[in-house]
N, C-alpha and C positions, 0 to 999 in steps of 0.2 A: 041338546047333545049333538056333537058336532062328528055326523056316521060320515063323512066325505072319507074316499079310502087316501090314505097316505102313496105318495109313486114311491115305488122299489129303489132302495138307494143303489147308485150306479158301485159295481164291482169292480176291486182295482184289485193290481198286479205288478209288481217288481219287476224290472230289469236288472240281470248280477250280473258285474264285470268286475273284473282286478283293477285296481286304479290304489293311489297310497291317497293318505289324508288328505293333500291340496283336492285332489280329483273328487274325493268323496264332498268336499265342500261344497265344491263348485257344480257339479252335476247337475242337469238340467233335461227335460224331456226336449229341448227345444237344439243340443248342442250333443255331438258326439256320435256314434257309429249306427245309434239304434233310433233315428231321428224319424225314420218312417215306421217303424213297428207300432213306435208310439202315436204317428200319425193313424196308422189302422185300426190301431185299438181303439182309439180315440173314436174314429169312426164306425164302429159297432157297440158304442155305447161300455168298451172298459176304460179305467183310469189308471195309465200308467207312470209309473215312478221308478226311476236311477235309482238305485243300489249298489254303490262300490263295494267291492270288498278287499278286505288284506288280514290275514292273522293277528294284524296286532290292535285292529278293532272288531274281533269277530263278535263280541258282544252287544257291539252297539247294532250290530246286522243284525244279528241274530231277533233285535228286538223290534227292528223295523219289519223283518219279514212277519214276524207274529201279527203284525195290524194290515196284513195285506192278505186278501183272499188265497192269490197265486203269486209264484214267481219263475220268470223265464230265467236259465240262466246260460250265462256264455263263458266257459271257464277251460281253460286246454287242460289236459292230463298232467299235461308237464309244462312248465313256464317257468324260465327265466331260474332254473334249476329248484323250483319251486312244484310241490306236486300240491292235488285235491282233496290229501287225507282228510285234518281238519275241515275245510268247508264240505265235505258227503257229512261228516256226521252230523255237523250244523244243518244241512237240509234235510237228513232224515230225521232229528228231532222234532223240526218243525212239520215235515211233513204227517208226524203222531202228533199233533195238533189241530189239525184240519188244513193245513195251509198244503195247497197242489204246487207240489214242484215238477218242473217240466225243465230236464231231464230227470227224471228221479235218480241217484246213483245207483240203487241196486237193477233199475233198467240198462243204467249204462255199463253196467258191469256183463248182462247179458248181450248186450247188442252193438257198444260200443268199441268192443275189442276186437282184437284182434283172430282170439279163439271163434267167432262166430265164425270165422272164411270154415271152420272145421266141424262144426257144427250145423251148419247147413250146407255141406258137402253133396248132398241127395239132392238137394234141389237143383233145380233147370238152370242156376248162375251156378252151380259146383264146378269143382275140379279135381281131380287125385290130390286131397290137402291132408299133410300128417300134422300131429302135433306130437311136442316134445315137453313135458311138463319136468326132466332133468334131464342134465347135462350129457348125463350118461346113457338116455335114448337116443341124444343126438348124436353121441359120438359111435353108435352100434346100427342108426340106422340110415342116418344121410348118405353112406358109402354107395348102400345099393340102387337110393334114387337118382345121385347124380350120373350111375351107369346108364340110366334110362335118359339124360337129356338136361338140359340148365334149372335149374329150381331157384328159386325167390323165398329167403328167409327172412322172417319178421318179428321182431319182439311182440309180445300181446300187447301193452301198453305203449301208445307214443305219438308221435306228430309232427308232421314236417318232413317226413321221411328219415327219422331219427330211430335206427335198429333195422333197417330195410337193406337186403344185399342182393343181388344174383350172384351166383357161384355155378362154376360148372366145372368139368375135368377136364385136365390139356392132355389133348392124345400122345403124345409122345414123353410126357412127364409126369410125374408123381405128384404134382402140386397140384397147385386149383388156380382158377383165375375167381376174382371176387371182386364185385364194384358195388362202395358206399352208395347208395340212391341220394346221398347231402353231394357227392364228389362228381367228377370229370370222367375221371380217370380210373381204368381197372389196374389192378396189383396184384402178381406171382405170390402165395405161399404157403406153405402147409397145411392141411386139413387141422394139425393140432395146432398150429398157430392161431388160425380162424377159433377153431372151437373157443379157445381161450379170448377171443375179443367177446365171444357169446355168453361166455361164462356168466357175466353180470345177467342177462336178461333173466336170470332164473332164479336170482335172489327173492324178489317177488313177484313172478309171472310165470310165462313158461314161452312156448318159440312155436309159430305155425308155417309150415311149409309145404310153398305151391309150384308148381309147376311153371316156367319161364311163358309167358306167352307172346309167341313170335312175332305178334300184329301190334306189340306198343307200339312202335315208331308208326302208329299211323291214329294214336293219342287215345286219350282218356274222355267217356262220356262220363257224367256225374248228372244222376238225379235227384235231384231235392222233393223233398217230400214234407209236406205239414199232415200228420197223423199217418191218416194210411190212405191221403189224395198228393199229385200230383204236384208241388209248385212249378216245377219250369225244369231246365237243364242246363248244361254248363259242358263243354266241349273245348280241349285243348291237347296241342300238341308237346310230347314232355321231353325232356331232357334225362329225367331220372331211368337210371336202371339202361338205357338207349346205347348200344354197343357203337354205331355209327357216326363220325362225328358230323357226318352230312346230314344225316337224319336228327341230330340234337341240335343243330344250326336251323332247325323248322321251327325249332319250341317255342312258342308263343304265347302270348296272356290265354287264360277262358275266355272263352265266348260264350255268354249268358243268351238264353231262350228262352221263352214261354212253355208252359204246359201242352200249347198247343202247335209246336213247331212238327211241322209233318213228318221233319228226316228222323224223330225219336216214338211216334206216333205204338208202333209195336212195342217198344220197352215201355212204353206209360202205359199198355192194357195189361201189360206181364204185370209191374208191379201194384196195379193198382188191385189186379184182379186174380191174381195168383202168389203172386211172390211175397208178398206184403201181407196176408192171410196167413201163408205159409210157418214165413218167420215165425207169427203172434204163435203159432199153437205148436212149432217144434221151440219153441226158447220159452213158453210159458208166459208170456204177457198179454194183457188184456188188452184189448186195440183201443181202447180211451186210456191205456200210460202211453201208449207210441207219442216220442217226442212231436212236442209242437213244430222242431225243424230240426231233419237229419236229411242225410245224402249217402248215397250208394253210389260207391267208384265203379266202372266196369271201364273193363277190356275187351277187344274184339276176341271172339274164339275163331271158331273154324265157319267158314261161309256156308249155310244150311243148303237141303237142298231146290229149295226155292229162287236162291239167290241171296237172300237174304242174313245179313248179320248173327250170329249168336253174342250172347253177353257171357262175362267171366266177371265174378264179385271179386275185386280186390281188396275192399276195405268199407265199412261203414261208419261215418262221422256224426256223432251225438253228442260229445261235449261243448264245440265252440263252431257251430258252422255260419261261416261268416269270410266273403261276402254270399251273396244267394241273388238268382235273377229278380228282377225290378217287380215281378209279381208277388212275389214270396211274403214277401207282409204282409199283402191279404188276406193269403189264406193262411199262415200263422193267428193272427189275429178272429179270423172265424173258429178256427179250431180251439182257441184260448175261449170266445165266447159260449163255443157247445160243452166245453169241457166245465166254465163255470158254473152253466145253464142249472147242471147235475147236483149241485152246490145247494139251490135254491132249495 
C-alpha cells in the first residue's frame, strides 16, 4: 500500500478585466497590465490566470471562475458608459460557491464609494462632510455651507473625476463659481442651474460634501494598501479642482514609493495602526475581506502643532486600482496567499 503523502495541489486565482472576445482569446499571464501580479503570485506558490470579461460572454466567466479558488478583480464603476451591475451579481453568485472574490461588491459598496468620506467623518482623516441622499437636501442645505467657505461635491459612484465640483459663492453676486475636476476652467451660474446638472447623481446614489481644502495646489499623497499592510505610496501634483493656473502648470505624473519612503513614514503607522482598524469596525467588515489592493486619496489639512502634516480622506479606490508602486505585487500576492491559506 502506497501511504507516501500526496503534495497539496498548488491554488489558483483569476485576474478579471474588461477586454471583448479577441482579448479574452488571446490573454496570457505572460502579456498585459497584470504581468507582475502574476509574476508574485507565481512566486508564493499561487497559479494565476487572465479572465476577460464583457456582458456578452458572462457565462463563459462566470464558468471559469467556478474552477478557480479566488479571483482578483480590476473593473471601474463606470466604463466606456458601461457600469458593474451585471458582473457584482456574477461575483456574488460565485462568491456563495466558495470562490474568494477580492473586491467582493458588497465590500465595495461599503468602502468604495464615495459615502464613506461621510461615514467615517469621526475619524483622524474626517472633515465637516454632509451627505445628500435627494435632491431636495441639496437644494435646502448647500446654501448654508457654502456661507462658511468653498465645498467639493461628489457623486457616490465614479472615476476619473467624473461628478466631482468645487463651488463656492461670489461675494458681490448671486451666482456661484463651479469648476468641473474633468475641466480647466471655472464657470458663473446659478445655484438652480448647478442643482439641475446634480440632478442625475441621485437617480441611483446620492452626493457627499466636503469642505474645499486650501493646500491641493501643493498635491495629492495616495496610499496603497494590500489588506490592512502598507504597499508604498504615490504622490502628485493636480490640476483638478486647482484655482491657479500657475499652480495647475506644476501637475505632474505620480510619483510612486515604497512602503518604506521616510517623507509618508507617520501616514503608514496611522493607517496601518489606526485608521485601517478603524474603517473595519465602523463600516462592518472583517479585515480578511479588505481588498487585496485599495488606495486612500489624502489631502494636506491644517499643519499640526508639531510641525507636521495632517491628512484629509478624499476618496478611496477599490474597484480598479491600477497603476500601484513597483512593490505592490508582493504584497498583493502574500495577502492572496494568507487569504487562500484559510481555504485549506
Amino acid at each position: 500500500m502506497d501511504t507516501e503523502r500526496q503534495p497539496s495541489p498548488r491554488r489558483t486565482v483569476a485576474i478579471l478585466s474588461r477586454g471583448d472576445a479577441a482579448a479574452r482569446r488571446d490573454a496570457t499571464s505572460k502579456s498585459g497590465r497584470f504581468v507582475d501580479v502574476f509574476e508574485a503570485l507565481a512566486a508564493v506558490g499561487v497559479d494565476g490566470h487572465p479572465a476577460i470579461y464583457d456582458e456578452s460572454f458572462a457565462d463563459e466567466v462566470r464558468e471559469q471562475l467556478l474552477g478557480v479558488d479566488g479571483v482578483l478583480v480590476w473593473v471601474n464603476p463606470i466604463q466606456d458608459g458601461r457600469n458593474r451591475a451585471g458582473l457584482d451579481g456574477l461575483l456574488r453568485d460565485v462568491a456563495t460557491q466558495g470562490v474568494w472574490v477580492s473586491a467582493h461588491p458588497d465590500v465595495i459598496l461599503k468602502m468604495g464609494t464615495k459615502e464613506v468620506l461621510y461615514r467615517t467623518r469621526s475619524m483622524g482623516w474626517g472633515s465637516d462632510t454632509a451627505l445628500y441622499q435627494t435632491a431636495a437636501a441639496m437644494r435646502a442645505e448647500l446654501p448654508a455651507r457654502l456661507a462658511a467657505g468653498p465645498r467639493v461635491i461628489k457623486r457616490s459612484r465614479g472615476n476619473g473625476g467624473q461628478g466631482v465640483w468645487k463651488v463656492e459663492r461670489l461675494p458681490t453676486s448671486s451666482m456661484i463659481r463651479v469648476m468641473d475636476a474633468t475641466k480647466d476652467a471655472p464657470e458663473e451660474l446659478t445655484l438652480d442651474d448647478f442643482l439641475s446638472r446634480c440632478a442625475e447623481y441621485f437617480e441611483n446614489g446620492s452626493v457627499v460634501d466636503q469642505p474645499y481644502q486650501s493646500r491641493l495646489s501643493e498635491g495629492v499623497v495616495r496610499c496603497y494598501m494590500a489588506g490592512d499592510r502598507c504597499a508604498g505610496f504615490g504622490h502628485h501634483k493636480v490640476r483638478a479642482l486647482v484655482d491657479s493656473p500657475a499652480a495647475r502648470s506644476e501637475a505632474g505624473p505620480r510619483l510612486y514609493t515604497s512602503n518604506a519612503d521616510p517623507c509618508f513614514q507617520r501616514l503608514r503607522r496611522l493607517m496601518e495602526d489606526e485608521w485601517t482598524p478603524q474603517l473595519t469596525s465602523l463600516l462592518d467588515i472583517a479585515p480578511g475581506d479588505l481588498p487585496a489592493i485599495w488606495d486612500a486619496d489624502f489631502m494636506l489639512g491644517s499643519v499640526r502643532a508639531d510641525g507636521s502634516d495632517s491628512y484629509v480622506l478624499g476618496e478611496i479606490n477599490v474597484s480598479s486600482v491600477h497603476p500601484y508602486p513597483n512593490e505592490a505585487p508582493a504584497e498583493i500576492a502574500r495577502r492572496v496567499a494568507d487569504r487562500l491559506q484559510l481555504k485549506l
